[in-house]
VEXMIRO-50582 format. One record per residue (C-alpha): residue in three letters; x negated, y, z negated. Coordinates in steps of 0.2 Angstrom, whole numbers. Each point is the difference from the previous one (the first is absolute). Last residue first. Layout:
residues N
{ALA, {X, Y, Z}}
...
END
This chain:
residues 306
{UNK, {505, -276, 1191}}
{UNK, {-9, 2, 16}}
{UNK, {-16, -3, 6}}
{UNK, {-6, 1, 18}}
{UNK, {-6, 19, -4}}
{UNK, {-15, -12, -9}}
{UNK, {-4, -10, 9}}
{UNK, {-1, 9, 17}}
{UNK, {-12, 14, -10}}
{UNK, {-11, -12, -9}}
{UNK, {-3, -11, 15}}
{UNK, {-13, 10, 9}}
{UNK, {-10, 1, -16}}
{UNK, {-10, 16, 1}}
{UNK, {9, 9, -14}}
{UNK, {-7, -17, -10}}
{UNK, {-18, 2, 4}}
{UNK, {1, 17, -4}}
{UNK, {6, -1, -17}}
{UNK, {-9, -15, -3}}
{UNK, {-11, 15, -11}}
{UNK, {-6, -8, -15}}
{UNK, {-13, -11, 6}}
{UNK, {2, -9, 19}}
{UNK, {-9, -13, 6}}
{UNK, {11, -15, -3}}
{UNK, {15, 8, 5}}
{UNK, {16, -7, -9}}
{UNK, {16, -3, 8}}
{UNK, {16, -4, -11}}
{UNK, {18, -4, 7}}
{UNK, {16, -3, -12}}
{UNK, {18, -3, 9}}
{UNK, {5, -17, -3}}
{UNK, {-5, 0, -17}}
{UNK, {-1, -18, -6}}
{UNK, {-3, 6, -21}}
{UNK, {-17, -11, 5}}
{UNK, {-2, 13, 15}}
{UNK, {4, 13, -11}}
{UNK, {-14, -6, -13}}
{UNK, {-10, -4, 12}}
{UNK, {-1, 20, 7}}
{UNK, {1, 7, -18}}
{UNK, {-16, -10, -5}}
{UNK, {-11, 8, 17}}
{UNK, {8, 17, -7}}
{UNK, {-9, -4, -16}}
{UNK, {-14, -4, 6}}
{UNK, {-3, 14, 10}}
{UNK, {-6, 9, -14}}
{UNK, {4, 22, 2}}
{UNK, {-19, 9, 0}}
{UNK, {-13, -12, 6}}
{UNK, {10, -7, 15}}
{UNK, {-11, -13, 10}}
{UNK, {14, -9, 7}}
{UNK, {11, 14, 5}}
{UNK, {19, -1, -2}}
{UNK, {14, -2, 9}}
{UNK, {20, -2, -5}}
{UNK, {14, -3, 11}}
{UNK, {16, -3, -9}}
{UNK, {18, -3, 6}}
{UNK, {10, 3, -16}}
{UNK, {6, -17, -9}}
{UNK, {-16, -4, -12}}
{UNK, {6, 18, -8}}
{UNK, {5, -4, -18}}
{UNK, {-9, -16, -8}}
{UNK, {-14, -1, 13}}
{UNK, {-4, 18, -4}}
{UNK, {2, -3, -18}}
{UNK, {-9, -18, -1}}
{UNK, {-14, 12, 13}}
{UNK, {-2, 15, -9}}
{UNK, {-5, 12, 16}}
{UNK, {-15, 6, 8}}
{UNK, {-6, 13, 13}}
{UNK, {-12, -3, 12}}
{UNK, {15, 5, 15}}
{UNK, {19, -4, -4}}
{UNK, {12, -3, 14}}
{UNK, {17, -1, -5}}
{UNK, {17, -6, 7}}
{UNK, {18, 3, 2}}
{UNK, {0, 10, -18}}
{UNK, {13, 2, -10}}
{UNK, {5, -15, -8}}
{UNK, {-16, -3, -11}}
{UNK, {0, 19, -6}}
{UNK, {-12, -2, -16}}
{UNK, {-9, -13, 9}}
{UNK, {-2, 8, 16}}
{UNK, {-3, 15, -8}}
{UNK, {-16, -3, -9}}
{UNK, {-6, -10, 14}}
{UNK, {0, 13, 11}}
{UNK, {-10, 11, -14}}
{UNK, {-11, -11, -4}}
{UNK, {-6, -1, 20}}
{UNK, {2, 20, 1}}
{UNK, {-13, -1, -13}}
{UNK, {-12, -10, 12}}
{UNK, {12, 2, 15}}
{UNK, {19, 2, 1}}
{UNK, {15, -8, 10}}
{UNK, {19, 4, -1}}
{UNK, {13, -6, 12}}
{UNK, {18, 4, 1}}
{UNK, {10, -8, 13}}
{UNK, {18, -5, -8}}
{UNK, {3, 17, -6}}
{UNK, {-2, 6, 20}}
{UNK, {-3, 18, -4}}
{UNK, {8, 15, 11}}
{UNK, {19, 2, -9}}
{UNK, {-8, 6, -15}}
{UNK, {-1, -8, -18}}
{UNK, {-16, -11, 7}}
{UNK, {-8, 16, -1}}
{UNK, {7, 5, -18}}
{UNK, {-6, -19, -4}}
{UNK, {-16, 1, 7}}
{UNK, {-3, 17, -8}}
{UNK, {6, -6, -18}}
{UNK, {-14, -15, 3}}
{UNK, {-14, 10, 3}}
{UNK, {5, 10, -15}}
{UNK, {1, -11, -12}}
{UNK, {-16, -8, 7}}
{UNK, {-10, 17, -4}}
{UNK, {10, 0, -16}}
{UNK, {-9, -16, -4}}
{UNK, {13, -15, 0}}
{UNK, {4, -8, -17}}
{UNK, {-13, -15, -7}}
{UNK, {-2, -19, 5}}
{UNK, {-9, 3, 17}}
{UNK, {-17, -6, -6}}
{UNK, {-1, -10, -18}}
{UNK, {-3, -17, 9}}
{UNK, {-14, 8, 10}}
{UNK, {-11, 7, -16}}
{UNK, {2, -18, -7}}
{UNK, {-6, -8, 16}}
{UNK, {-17, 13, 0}}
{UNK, {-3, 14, 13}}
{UNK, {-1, 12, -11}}
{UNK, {8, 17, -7}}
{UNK, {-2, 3, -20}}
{UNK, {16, 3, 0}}
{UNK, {15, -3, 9}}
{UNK, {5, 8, 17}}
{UNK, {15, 9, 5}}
{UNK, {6, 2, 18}}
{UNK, {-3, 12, 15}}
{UNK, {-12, 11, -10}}
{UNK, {-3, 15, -11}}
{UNK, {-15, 12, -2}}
{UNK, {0, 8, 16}}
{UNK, {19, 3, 8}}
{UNK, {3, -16, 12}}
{UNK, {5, 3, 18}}
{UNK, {15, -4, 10}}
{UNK, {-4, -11, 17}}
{UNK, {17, 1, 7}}
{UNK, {5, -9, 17}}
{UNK, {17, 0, 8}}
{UNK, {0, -12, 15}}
{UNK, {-2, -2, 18}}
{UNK, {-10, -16, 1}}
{UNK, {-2, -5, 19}}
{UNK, {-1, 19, 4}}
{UNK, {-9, 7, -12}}
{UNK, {-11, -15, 2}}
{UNK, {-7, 4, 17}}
{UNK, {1, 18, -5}}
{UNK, {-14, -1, -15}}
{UNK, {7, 10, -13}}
{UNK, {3, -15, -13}}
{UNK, {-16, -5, 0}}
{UNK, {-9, 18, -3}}
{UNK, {6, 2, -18}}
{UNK, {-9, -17, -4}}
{UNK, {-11, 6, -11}}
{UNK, {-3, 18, -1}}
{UNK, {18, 5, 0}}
{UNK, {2, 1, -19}}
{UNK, {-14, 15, 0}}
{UNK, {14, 11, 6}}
{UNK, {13, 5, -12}}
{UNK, {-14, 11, -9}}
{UNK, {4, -4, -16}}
{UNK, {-11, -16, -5}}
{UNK, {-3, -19, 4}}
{UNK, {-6, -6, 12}}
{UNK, {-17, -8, -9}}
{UNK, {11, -11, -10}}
{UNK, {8, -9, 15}}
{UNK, {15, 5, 12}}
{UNK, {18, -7, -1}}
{UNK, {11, -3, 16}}
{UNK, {19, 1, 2}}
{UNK, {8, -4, 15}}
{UNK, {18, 1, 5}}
{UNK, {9, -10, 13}}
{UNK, {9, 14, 12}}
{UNK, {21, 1, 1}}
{UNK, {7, 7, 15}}
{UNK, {12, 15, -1}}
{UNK, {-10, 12, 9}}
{UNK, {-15, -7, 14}}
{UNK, {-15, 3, -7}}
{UNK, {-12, 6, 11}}
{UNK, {-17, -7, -8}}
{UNK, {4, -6, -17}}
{UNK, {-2, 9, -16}}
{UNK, {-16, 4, -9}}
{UNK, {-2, 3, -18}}
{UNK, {-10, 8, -9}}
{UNK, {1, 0, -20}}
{UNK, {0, 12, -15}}
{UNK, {7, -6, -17}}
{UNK, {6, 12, -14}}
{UNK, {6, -3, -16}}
{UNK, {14, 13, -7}}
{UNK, {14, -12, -1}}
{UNK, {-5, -6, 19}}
{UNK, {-7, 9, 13}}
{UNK, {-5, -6, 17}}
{UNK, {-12, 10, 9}}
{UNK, {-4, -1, 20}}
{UNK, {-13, 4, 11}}
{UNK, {7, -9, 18}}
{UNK, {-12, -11, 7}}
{UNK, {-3, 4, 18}}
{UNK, {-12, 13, -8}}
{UNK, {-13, -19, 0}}
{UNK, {0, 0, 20}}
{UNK, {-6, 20, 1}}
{UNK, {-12, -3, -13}}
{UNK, {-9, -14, 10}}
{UNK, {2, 9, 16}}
{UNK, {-10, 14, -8}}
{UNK, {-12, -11, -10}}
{UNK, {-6, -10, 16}}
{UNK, {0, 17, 9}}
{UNK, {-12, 4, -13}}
{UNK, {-12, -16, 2}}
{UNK, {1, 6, 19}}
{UNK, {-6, 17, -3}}
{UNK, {-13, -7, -13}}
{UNK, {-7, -13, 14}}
{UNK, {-1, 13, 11}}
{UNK, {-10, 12, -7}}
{UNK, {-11, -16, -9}}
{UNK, {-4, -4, 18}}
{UNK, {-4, 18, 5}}
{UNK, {-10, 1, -14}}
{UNK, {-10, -14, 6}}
{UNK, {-3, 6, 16}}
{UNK, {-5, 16, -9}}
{UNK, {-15, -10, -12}}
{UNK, {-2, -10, 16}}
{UNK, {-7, 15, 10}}
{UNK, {-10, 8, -15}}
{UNK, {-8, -17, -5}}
{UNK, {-6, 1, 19}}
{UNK, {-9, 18, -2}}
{UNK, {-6, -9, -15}}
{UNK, {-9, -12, 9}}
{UNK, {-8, 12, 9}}
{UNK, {-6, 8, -14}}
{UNK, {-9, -16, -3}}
{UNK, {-10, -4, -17}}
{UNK, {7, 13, -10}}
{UNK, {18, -6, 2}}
{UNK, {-2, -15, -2}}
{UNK, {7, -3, -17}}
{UNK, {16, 7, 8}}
{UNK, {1, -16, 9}}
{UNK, {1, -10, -15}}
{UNK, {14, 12, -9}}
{UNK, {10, 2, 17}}
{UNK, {3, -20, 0}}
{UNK, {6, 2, -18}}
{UNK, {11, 13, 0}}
{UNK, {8, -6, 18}}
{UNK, {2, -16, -11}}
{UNK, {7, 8, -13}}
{UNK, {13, 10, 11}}
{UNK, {6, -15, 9}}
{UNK, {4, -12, -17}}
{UNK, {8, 16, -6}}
{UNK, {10, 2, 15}}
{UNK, {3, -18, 3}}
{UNK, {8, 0, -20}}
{UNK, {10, 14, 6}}
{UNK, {9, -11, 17}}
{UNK, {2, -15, -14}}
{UNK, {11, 13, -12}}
{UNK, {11, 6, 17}}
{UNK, {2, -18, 4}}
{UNK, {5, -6, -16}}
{UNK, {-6, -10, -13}}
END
């Protein structure tokens, strides 16, 4: 959760409970005018507080929609299929140096045309200055059209060992098509470090980045899939060379952790030298947060190179 979401779930919480504090002093009224006369006094104090607490929750959303236009609108077009994306580009670049490029792949509920919603989680990590700075990179966080996905999924959909073994096996989703034609017309120009692309992805995202990776085993300097879920014998088969660092939450109702938890031996058993997995024993579907806040996630993972 954000900063800006947490600061309007206070504002509700405050505006019920001024509601119902005025609600039982209000049934007083007839008793004391006097006390009404005070009701009157803290009814504006209130307002005053609420005044100020909606200026500062709108300055919140300014600065916040100031930082996010730092992402560049772009389309990318393709034999008539469109893919729009934001991208953000380091801080002062100097010309002629090459920048590690990283792709990041939102979840279900991003998806859309807007060119926008895909910035909702984790858009805000790459824009603090500290890590501008230590990090400079080229990020994209393209978004998905509704009604299609980052990979291919078969049916029924479950969360069972057969519905695991027949993941990953099928051609790319145009969506993935054209994720991957944008990182290789980026990677065409003189600004991309080929040997420093990364590509990370939550809940669909997290299908998504393991999608690629197996499809594009050499291409990638490391991955970093959130709640997703991969075939593992396939998986292990293919892509048990690229750094991984994958995260999950324990109590996930909606992607099985299992399966990841599997994946993580299985590349250790493969002996792996570059396969990390942390699981938060708290957390449900969103470990998103959790992992964005992991000091060691950024370090890592720009340490990697193919």
């Amino acid at each position: 959760m954000t900063a800006f979401n947490l600061s309007v779930l206070c504002f509700y919480f405050y505006i019920y409970l001024i509601l119902k504090d005025s609600r039982h002093k209000l049934k007083r009224l007839s008793l004391d005018n006097h006390y009404y006369s005070s009701i009157r006094n803290q009814t504006c104090c209130h307002m005053k507080k609420i005044f100020l607490f909606i200026s500062f929750l709108f300055c919140a959303y300014l600065l916040s929609a100031q930082d996010s236009s730092l992402y560049q609108r772009k389309i990318f077009i393709r034999n008539g299929d469109t893919l729009r994306y934001r991208i953000l580009y380091p801080e002062n670049a100097k010309k002629g140096k090459v920048y590690p490029l990283l792709v990041f792949l939102h979840g279900s509920g991003e998806r859309g045309n807007d060119n926008g919603l895909q910035l909702f989680h984790g858009g805000d990590l790459f824009l603090k200055p500290e890590l501008r700075t230590q990090f400079p990179a080229v990020v994209i966080f393209p978004q998905c059209p509704l009604g299609e996905t980052w990979s291919k999924f078969p049916h029924p959909r479950d969360t069972s060992a057969a519905f695991n073994k027949l993941l990953n096996l099928d051609e790319l989703t145009t969506p993935e098509k054209l994720v991957k034609l944008l990182m290789d017309s980026l990677s065409e120009n003189k600004r991309i470090d080929k040997k420093r692309i990364y590509l990370g992805g939550l809940s669909l995202g997290g299908f998504g980045t393991y999608d690629l990776a197996i499809h594009y085993p050499r291409y990638f300097a490391a991955v970093f899939p959130i709640c997703g879920q991969a075939n593992v014998d396939l998986y292990v088969r293919k892509a048990s060379h690229i750094p991984v660092w994958i995260f999950h939450g324990a109590k996930d109702n909606v992607v099985n952790p299992q399966p990841d938890r599997d994946l993580i031996k299985a590349l250790q058993d493969a002996g792996a030298k570059n396969a990390k997995y942390t699981e938060y024993p708290e957390a449900n579907h969103n470990s998103w947060d959790s992992a964005f806040a992991e000091p060691g996630l950024l370090p890592w993972l720009f340490s990697q190179k193919k």
